[in-house]
Legacy VTK file of the C-alpha trace (Angstrom):
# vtk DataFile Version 3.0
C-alpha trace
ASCII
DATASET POLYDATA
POINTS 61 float
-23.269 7.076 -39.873
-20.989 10.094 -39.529
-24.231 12.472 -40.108
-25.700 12.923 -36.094
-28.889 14.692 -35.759
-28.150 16.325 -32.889
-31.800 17.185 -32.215
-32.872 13.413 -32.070
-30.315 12.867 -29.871
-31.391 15.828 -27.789
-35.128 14.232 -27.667
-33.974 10.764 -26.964
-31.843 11.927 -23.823
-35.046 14.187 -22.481
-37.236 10.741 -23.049
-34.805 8.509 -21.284
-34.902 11.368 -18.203
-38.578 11.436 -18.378
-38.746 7.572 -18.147
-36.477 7.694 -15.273
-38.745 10.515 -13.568
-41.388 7.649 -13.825
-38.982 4.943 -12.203
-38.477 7.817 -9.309
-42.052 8.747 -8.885
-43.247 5.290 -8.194
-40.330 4.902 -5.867
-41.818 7.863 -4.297
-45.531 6.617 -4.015
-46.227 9.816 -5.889
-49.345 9.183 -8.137
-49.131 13.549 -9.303
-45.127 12.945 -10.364
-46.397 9.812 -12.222
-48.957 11.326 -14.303
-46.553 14.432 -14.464
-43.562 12.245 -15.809
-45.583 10.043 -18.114
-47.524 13.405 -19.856
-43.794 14.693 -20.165
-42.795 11.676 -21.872
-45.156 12.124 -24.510
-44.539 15.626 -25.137
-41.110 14.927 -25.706
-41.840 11.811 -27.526
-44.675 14.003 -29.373
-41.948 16.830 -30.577
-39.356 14.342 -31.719
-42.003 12.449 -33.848
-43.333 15.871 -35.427
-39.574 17.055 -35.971
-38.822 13.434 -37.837
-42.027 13.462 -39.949
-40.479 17.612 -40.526
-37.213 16.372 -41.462
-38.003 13.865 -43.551
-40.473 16.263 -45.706
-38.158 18.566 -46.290
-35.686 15.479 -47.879
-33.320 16.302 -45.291
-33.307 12.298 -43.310
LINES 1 62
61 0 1 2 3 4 5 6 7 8 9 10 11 12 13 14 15 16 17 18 19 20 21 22 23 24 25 26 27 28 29 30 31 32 33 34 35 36 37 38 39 40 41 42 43 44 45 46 47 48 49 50 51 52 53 54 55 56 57 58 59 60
């Protein structure tokens, strides 16, 4: 394991944030930074899928 994608990592972090952003909004009775947070999350989920399937293509995972 001493080849890091530093991308994935990159995607995981912004997921983790988005989740938290979730955690926040509901602490915040905020029903707009909810739906905000959780369409975030699956961008972000969405780009780091696309950029595995990529990867893995091209023979490079």
């Amino acid at each position: 394991m001493t080849n890091i994608k530093w991308i994935f990592v990159l995607y995981s972090l912004g997921a983790i944030l988005s989740m938290a952003f979730i955690g926040i909004a509901i602490a915040l009775r905020s029903f707009l930074l909810i739906i905000l947070s959780i369409a975030l999350l699956c961008v972000i989920m969405g780009y780091g899928f696309k950029a595995k399937k990529k990867m893995r293509d091209k023979g490079l995972l």
